[in-house]
TIDO-254663 format. One record per residue (C-alpha): x, y, z; residue number from 0; residue in three letters. Coordinates in nm, 3 decimals. Layout:
// residues N
{x X; y Y; z Z; n NUM; res ALA}
...
***
This chain:
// residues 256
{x -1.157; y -0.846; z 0.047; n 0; res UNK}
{x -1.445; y -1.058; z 0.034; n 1; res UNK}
{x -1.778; y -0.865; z -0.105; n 2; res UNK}
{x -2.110; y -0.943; z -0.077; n 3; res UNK}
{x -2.277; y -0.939; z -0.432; n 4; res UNK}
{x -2.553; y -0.642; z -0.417; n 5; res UNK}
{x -2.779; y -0.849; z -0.614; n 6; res UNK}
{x -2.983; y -1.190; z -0.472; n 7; res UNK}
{x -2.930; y -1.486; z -0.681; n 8; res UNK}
{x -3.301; y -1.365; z -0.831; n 9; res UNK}
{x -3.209; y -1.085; z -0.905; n 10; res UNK}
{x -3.340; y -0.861; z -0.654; n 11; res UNK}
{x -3.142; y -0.529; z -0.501; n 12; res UNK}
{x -2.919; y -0.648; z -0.203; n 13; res UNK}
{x -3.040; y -0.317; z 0.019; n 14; res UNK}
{x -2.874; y -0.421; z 0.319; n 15; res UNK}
{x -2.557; y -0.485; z 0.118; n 16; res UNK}
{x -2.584; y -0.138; z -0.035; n 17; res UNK}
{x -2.689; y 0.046; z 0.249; n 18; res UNK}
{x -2.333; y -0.118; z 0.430; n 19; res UNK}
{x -2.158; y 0.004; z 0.091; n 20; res UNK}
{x -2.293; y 0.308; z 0.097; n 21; res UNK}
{x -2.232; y 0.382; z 0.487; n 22; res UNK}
{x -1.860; y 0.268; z 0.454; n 23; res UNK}
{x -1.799; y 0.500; z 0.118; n 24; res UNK}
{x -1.944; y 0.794; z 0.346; n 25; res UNK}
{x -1.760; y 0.676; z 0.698; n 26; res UNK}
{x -1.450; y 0.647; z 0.441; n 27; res UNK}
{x -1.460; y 0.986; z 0.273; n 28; res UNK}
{x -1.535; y 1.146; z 0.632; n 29; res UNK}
{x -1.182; y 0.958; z 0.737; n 30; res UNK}
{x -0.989; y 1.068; z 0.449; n 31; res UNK}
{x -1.089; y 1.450; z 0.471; n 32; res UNK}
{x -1.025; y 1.445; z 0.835; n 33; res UNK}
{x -0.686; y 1.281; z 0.759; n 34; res UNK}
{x -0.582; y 1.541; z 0.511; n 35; res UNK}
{x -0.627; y 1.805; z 0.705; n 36; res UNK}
{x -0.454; y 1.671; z 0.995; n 37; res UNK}
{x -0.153; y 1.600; z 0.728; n 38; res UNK}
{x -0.166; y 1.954; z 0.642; n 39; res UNK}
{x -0.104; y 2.082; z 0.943; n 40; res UNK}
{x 0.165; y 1.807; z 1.057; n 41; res UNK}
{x 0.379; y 1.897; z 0.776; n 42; res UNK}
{x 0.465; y 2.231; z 0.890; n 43; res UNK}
{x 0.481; y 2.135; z 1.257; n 44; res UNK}
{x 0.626; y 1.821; z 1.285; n 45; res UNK}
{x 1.022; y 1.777; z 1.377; n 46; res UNK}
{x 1.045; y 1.409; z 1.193; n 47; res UNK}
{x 0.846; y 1.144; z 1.010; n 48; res UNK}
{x 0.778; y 0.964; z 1.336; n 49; res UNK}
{x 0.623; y 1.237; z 1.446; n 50; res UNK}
{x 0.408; y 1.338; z 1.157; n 51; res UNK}
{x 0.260; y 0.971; z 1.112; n 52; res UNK}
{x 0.179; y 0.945; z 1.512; n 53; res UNK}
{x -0.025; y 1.258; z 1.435; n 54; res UNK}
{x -0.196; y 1.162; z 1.087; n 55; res UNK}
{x -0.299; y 0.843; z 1.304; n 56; res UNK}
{x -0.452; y 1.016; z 1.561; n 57; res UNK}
{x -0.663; y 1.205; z 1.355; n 58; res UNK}
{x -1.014; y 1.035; z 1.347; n 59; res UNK}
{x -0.975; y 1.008; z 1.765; n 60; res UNK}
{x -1.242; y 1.166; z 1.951; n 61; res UNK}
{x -1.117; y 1.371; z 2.213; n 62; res UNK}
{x -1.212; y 1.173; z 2.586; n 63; res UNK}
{x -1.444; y 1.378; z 2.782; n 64; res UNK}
{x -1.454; y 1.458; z 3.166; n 65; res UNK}
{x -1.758; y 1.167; z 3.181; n 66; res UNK}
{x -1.509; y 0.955; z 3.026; n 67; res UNK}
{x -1.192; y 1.032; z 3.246; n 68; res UNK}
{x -1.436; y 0.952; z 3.559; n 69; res UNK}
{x -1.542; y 0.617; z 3.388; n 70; res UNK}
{x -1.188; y 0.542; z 3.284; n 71; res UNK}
{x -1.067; y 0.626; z 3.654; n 72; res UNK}
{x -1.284; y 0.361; z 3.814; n 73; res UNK}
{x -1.156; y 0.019; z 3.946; n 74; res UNK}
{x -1.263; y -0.254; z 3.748; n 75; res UNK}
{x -1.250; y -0.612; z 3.837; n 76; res UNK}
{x -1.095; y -0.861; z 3.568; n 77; res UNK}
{x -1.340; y -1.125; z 3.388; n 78; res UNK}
{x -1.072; y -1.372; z 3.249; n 79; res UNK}
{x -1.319; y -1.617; z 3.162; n 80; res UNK}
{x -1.149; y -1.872; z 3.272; n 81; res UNK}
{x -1.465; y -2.134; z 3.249; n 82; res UNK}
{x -1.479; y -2.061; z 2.891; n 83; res UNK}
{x -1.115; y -2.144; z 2.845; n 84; res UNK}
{x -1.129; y -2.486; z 3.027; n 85; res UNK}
{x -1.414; y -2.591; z 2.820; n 86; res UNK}
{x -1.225; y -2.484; z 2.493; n 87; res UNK}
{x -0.935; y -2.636; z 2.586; n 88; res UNK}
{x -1.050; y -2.956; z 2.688; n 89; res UNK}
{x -1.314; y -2.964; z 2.393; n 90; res UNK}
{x -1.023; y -2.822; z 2.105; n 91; res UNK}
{x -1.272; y -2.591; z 1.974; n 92; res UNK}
{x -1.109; y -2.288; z 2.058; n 93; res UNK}
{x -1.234; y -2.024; z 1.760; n 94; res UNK}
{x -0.984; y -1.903; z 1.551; n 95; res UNK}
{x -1.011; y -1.654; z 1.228; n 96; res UNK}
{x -0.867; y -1.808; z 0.922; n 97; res UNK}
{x -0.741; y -1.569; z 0.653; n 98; res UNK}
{x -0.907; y -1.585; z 0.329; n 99; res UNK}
{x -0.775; y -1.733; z 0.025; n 100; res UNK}
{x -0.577; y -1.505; z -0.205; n 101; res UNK}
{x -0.858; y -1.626; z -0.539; n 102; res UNK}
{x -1.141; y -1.494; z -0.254; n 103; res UNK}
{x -0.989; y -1.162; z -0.256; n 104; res UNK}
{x -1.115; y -0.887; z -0.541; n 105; res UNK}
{x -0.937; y -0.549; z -0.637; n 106; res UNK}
{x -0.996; y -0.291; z -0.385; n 107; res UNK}
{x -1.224; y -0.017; z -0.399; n 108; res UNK}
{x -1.020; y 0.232; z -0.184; n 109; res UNK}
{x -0.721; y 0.277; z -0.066; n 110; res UNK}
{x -0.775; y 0.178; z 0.300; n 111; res UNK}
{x -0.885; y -0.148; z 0.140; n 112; res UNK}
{x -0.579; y -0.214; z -0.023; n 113; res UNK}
{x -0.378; y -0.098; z 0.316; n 114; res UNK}
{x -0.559; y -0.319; z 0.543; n 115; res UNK}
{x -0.537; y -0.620; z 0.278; n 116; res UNK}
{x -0.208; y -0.549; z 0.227; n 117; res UNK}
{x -0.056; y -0.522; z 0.633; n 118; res UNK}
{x -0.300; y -0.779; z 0.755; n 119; res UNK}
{x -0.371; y -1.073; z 0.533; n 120; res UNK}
{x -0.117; y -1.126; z 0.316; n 121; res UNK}
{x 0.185; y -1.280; z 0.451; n 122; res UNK}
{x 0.385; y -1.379; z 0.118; n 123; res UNK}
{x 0.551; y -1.228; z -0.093; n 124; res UNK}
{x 0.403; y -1.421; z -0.375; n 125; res UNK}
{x 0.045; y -1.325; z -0.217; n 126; res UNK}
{x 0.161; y -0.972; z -0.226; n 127; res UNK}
{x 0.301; y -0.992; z -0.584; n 128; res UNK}
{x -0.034; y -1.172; z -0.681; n 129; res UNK}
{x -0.208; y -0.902; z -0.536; n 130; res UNK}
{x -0.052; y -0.596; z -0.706; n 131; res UNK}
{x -0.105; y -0.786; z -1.018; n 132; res UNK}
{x -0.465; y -0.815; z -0.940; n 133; res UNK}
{x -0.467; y -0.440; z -0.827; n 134; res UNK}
{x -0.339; y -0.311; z -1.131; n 135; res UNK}
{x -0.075; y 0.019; z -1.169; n 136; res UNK}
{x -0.364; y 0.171; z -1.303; n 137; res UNK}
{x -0.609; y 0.114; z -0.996; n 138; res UNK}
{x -0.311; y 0.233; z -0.774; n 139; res UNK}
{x -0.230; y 0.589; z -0.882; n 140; res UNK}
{x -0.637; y 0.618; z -0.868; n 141; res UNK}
{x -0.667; y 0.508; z -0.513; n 142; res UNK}
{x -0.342; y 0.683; z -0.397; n 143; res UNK}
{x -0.372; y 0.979; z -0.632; n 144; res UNK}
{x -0.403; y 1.248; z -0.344; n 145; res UNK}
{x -0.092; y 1.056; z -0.125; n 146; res UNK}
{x 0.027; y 0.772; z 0.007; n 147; res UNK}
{x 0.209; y 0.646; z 0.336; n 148; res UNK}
{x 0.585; y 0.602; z 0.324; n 149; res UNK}
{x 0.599; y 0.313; z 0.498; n 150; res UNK}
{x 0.326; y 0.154; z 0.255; n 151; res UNK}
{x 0.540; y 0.260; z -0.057; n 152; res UNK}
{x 0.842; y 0.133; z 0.062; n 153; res UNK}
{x 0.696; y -0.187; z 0.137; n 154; res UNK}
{x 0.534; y -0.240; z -0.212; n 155; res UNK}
{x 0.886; y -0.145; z -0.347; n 156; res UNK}
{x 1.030; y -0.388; z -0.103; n 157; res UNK}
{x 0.844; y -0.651; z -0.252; n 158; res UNK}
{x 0.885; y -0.559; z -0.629; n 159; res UNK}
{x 1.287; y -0.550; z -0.564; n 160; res UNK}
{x 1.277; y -0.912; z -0.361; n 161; res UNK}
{x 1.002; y -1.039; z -0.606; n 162; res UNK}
{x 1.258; y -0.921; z -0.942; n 163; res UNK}
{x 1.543; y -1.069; z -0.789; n 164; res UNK}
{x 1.385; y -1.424; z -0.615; n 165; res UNK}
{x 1.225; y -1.440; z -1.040; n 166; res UNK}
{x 1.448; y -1.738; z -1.186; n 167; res UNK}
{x 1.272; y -1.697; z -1.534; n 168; res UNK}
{x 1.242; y -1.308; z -1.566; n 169; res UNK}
{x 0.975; y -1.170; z -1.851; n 170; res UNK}
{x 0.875; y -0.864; z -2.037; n 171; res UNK}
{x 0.530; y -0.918; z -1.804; n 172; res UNK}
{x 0.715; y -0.843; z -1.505; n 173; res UNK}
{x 0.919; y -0.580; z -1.593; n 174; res UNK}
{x 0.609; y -0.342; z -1.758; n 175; res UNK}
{x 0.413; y -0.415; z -1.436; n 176; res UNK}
{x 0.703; y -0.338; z -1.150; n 177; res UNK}
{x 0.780; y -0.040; z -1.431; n 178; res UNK}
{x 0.460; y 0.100; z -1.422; n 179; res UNK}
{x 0.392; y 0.065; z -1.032; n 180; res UNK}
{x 0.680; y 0.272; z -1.006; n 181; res UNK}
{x 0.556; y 0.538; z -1.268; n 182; res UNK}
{x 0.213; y 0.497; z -1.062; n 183; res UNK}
{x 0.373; y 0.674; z -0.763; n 184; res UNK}
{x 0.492; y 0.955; z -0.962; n 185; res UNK}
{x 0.117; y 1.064; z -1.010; n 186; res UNK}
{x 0.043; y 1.090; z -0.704; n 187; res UNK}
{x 0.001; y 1.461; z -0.563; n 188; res UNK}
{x 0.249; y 1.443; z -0.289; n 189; res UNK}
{x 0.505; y 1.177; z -0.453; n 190; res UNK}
{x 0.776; y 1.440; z -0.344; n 191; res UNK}
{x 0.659; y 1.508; z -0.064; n 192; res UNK}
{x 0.658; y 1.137; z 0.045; n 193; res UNK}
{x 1.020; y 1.096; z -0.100; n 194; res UNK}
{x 1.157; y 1.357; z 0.159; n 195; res UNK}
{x 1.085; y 1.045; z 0.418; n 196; res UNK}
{x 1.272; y 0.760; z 0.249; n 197; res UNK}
{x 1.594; y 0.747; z 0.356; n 198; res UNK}
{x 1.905; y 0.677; z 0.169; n 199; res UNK}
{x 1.890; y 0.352; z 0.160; n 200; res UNK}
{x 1.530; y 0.280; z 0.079; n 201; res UNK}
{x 1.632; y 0.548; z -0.248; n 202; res UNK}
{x 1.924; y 0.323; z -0.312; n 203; res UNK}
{x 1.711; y 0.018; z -0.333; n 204; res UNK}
{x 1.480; y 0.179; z -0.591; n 205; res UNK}
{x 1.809; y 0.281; z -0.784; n 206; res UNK}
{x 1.917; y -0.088; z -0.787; n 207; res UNK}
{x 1.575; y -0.156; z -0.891; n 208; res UNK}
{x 1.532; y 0.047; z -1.203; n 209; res UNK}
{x 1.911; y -0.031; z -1.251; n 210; res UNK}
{x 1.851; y -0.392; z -1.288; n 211; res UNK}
{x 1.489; y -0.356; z -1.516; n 212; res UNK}
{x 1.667; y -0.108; z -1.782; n 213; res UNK}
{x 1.999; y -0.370; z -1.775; n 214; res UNK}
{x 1.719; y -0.655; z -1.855; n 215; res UNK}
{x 1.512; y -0.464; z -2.105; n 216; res UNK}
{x 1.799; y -0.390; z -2.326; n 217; res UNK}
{x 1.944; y -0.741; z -2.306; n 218; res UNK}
{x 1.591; y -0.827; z -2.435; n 219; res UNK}
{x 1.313; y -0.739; z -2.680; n 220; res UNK}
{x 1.071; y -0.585; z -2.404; n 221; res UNK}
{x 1.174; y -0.251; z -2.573; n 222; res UNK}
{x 1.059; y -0.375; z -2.949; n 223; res UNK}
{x 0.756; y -0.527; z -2.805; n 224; res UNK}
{x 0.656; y -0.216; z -2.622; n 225; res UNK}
{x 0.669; y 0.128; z -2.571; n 226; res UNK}
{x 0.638; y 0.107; z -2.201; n 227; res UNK}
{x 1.020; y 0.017; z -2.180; n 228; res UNK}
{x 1.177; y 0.308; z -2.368; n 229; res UNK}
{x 1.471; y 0.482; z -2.290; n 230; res UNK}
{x 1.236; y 0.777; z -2.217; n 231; res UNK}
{x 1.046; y 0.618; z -1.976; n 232; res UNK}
{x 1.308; y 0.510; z -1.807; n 233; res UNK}
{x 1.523; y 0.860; z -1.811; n 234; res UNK}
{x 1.171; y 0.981; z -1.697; n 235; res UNK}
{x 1.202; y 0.774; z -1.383; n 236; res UNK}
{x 1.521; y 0.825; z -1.285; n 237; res UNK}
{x 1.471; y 1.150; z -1.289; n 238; res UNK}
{x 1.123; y 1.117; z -1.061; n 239; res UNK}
{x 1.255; y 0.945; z -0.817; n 240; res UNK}
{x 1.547; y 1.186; z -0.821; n 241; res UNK}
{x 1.821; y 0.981; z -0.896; n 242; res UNK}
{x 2.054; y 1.016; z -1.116; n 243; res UNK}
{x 2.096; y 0.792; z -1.444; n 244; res UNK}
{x 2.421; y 0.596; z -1.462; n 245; res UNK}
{x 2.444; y 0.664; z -1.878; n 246; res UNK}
{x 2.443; y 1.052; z -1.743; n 247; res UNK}
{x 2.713; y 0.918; z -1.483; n 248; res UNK}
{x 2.945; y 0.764; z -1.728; n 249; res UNK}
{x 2.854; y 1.042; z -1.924; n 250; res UNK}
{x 3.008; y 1.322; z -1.662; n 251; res UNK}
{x 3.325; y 1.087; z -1.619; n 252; res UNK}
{x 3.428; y 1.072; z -1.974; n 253; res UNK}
{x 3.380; y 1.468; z -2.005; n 254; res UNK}
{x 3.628; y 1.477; z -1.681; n 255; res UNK}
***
């Protein structure tokens, strides 16, 4: 997201700038403990996923108050604003947000920054791709490294999968950085924990996944250029994920 430099173009300290960066690192860290908690509780308690997520999302809600109830209870009449409308219309200068350009965005700082980029301004897959690229594997197990939602995982793995098999001209590039946002997820705490809610076939899609980048890397030199694309690394994610690898497969048929 866009970020306002905390530095004036003369070089003097941006306070309002930090003071805003410093409230939403606070405001953001109150969130997240709040959050965890909550998750620690839901996880013993809750009968599905569905369940468990309504409750992690209700977890910074206030509760309402009687004062509030009464307030709430009250009959309200409706403002439409319908002179504003009529002007707008017959003017054309109705306001309207634009999204910002994918070169305005920057890395995120914390994870809810790279959720709220992710689910409300990027609409592409190529601005998604673009945008994991600019995030970095690295800069994802650090901002996830305590958990990360289900959904959100199996959308980033959504778009690796459709990304790998729209790519007309695949590279080694691609394959170490789809490689290592999948080894990414395996450091986070509760990567197990967060596998127990995929379902079979969001597993099966990762399967095909790694399938097709260790078929590609051997057809290749991505192994002899790099280490990142060994046959250990790639045994090690299989067995991460747990899945099981189809050399062990072929293996366990021949011994039959």
């Amino acid at each position: 997201m866009v970020q306002q430099p905390l530095l004036n173009e003369d070089g003097v300290l941006n306070v309002r700038a930090l003071e805003r960066e410093l409230a939403e690192a606070i405001e953001y860290d109150r969130v997240y403990k709040r959050t965890d908690e909550v998750k620690k509780r839901a996880i013993h308690t809750s009968a599905n996923y569905d369940e468990f997520k309504n409750r992690v999302a209700c977890a910074n809600m206030k509760p309402i108050t009687t004062k509030e109830l009464k307030e709430l209870s009250k009959p309200r009449s409706l403002s439409t604003n319908l002179a504003y409308r009529k002007s707008a219309q017959s003017t054309g200068k109705i306001s309207t947000w634009k999204m910002p350009e994918i070169s305005q965005l920057q890395a995120p700082k914390t994870s809810a920054e790279f959720t709220a980029t992710w689910n409300r301004y990027l609409t592409t897959l190529n601005q998604k791709w673009r945008y994991l690229q600019m995030t970095t594997a690295s800069r994802i197990a650090s901002l996830f490294q305590a958990d990360i939602d289900a959904d959100l995982m199996v959308s980033i793995v959504h778009v690796l999968s459709q990304f790998w098999e729209d790519l007309q001209q695949k590279g080694c590039e691609e394959t170490y950085l789809i490689l290592s946002i999948l080894q990414a997820f395996t450091t986070i705490q509760r990567f197990h924990l967060t596998l127990c809610f995929l379902s079979n076939e969001q597993l099966e899609k990762i399967e095909l996944l790694l399938k097709s980048l260790e078929q590609y890397a051997r057809r290749t030199e991505c192994k002899d250029d790099s280490p990142e694309v060994s046959d250990t690394r790639f045994s090690a994610l299989w067995r991460a994920y747990g899945l099981k690898h189809p050399a062990a497969l072929t293996d366990n048929q021949d011994n039959i």
